[in-house]
C-alpha positions as a Markdown table, in Angstrom:
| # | Residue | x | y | z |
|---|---|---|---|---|
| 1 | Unk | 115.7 | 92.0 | 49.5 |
| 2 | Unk | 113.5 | 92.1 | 52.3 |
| 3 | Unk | 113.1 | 89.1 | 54.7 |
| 4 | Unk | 109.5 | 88.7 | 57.1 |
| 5 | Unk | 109.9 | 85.7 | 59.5 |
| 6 | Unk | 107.6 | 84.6 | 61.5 |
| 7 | Unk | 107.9 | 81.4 | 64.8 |
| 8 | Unk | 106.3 | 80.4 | 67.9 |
| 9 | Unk | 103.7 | 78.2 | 66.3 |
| 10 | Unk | 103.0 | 75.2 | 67.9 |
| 11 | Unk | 100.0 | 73.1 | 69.4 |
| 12 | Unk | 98.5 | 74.1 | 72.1 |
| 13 | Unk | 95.2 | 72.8 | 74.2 |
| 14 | Unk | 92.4 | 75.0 | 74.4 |
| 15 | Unk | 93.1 | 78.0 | 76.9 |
| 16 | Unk | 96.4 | 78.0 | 76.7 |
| 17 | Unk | 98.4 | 80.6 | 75.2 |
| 18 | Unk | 101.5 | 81.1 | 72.2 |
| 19 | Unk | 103.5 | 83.7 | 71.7 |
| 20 | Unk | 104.5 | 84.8 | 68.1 |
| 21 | Unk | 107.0 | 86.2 | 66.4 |
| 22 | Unk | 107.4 | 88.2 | 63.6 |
| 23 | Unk | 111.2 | 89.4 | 62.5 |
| 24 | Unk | 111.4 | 92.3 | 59.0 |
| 25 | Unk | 115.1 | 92.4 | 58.0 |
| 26 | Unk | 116.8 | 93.8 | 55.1 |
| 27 | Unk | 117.4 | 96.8 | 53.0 |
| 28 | Unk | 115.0 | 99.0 | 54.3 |
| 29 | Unk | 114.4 | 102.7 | 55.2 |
| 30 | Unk | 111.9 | 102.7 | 57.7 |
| 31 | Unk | 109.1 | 99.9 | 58.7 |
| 32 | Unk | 105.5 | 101.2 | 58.3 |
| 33 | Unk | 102.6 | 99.1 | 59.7 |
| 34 | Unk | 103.1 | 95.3 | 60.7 |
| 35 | Unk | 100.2 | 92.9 | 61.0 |
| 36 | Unk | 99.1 | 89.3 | 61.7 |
| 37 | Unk | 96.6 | 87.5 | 59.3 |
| 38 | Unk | 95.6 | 83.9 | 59.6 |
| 39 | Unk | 94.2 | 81.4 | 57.1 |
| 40 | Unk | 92.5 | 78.1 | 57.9 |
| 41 | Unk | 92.4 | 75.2 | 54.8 |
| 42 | Unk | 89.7 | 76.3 | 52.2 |
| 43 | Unk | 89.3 | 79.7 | 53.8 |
| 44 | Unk | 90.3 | 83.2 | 53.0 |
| 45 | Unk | 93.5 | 85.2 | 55.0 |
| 46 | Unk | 92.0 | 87.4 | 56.8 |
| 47 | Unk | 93.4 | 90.1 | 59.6 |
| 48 | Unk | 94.3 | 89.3 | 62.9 |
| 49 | Unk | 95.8 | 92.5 | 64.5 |
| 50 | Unk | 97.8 | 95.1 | 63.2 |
| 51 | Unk | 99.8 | 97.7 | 64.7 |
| 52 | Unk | 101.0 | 101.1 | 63.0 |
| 53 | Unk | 104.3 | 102.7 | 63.0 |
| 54 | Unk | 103.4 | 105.0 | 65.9 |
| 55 | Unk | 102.3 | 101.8 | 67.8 |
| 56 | Unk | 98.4 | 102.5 | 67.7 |
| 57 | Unk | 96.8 | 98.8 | 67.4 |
| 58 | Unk | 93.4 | 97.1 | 65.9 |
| 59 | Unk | 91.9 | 93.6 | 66.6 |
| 60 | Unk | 89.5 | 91.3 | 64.4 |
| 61 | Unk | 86.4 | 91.6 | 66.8 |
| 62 | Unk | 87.0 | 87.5 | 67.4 |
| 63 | Unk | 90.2 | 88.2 | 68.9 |
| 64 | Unk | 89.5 | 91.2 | 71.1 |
| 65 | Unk | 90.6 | 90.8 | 74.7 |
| 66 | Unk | 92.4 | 87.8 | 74.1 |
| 67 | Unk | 95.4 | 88.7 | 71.6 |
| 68 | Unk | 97.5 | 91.6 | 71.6 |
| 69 | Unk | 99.7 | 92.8 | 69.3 |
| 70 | Unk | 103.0 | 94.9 | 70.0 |
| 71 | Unk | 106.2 | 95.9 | 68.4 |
| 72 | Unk | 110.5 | 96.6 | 69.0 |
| 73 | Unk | 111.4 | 99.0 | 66.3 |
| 74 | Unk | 114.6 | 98.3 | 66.9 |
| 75 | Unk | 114.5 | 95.2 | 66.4 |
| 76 | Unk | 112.4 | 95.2 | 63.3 |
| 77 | Unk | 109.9 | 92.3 | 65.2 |
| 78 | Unk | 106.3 | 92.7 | 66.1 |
| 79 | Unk | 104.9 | 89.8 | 68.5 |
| 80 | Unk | 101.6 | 88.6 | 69.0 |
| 81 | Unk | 100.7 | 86.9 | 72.5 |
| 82 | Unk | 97.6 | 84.6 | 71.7 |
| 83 | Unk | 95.7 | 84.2 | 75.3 |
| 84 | Unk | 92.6 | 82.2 | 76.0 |
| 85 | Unk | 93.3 | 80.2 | 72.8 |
| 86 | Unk | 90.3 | 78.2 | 71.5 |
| 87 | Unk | 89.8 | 75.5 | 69.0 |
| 88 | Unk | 88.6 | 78.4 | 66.0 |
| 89 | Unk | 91.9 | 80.5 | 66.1 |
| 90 | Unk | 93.6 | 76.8 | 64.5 |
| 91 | Unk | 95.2 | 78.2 | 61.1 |
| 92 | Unk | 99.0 | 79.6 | 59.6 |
| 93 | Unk | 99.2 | 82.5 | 60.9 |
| 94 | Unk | 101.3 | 84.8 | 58.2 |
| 95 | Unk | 103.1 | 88.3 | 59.3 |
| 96 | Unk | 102.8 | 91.5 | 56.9 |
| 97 | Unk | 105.1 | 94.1 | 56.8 |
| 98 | Unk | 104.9 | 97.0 | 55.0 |
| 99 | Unk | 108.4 | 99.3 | 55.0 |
| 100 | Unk | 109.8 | 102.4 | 52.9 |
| 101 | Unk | 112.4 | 101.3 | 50.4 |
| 102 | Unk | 112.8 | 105.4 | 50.4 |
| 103 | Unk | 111.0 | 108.0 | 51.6 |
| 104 | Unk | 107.8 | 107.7 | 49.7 |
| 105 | Unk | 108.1 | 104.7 | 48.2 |
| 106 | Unk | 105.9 | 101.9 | 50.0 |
| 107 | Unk | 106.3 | 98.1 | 49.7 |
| 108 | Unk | 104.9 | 94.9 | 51.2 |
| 109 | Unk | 106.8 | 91.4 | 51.8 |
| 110 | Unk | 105.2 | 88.3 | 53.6 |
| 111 | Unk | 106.4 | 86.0 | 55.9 |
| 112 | Unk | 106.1 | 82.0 | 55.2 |
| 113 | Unk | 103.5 | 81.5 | 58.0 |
| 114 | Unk | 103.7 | 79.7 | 60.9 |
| 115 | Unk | 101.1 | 77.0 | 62.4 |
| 116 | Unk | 99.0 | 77.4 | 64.9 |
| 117 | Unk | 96.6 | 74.1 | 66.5 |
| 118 | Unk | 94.6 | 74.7 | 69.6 |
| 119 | Unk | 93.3 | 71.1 | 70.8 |
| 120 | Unk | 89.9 | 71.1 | 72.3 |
């Protein structure tokens, strides 16, 4: 079994920042890419940032220059620090991780998601 959590939702006013959390625990070889997607009510998930293994990072163009996205390997955590928040980043924001359960074999779990509100 393989366990994504994510925290550090919260509500927040417009400008402000969160920092989130994203924890990958379990049976697992090795932890490939790790991402953030969010998903607003009556809208499709859709990618945030994601950062591969070898820590190289990409950014929904809505997002660029405000959120980054990094990683501990040891840990098993990425982390995304949300600056310059504004009312349209509002939604769950859900973590993906995708890990070796050997050495070619390639899954995927998903965390529960975590809420984000940004207050105008």
């Amino acid at each position: 079994q393989v366990q994504v959590v994510e925290s550090g939702g919260g509500l927040v006013q417009a400008g402000g920042s969160l920092r989130l959390s994203c924890a990958a625990s379990g049976n697992i070889f090795s932890i490939n890419a790790m991402g953030w997607y969010r998903q607003a009510p009556g809208k499709q998930r859709e990618l945030v940032a994601a950062i591969s293994a070898g820590g190289i990072s990409r950014y929904a163009d809505s997002v660029k220059g405000r959120f980054t996205i990094s990683r501990d390997n040891a840990k098993g955590t990425a982390y995304l620090q949300m600056n310059s928040l504004i009312p349209g980043d509002t939604a769950v924001y859900y973590c993906n991780a995708e890990y070796y359960t050997s050495s070619y074999s390639l899954d995927v779990s998903w965390g529960q998601g975590t809420q984000v509100t940004v207050s105008s």
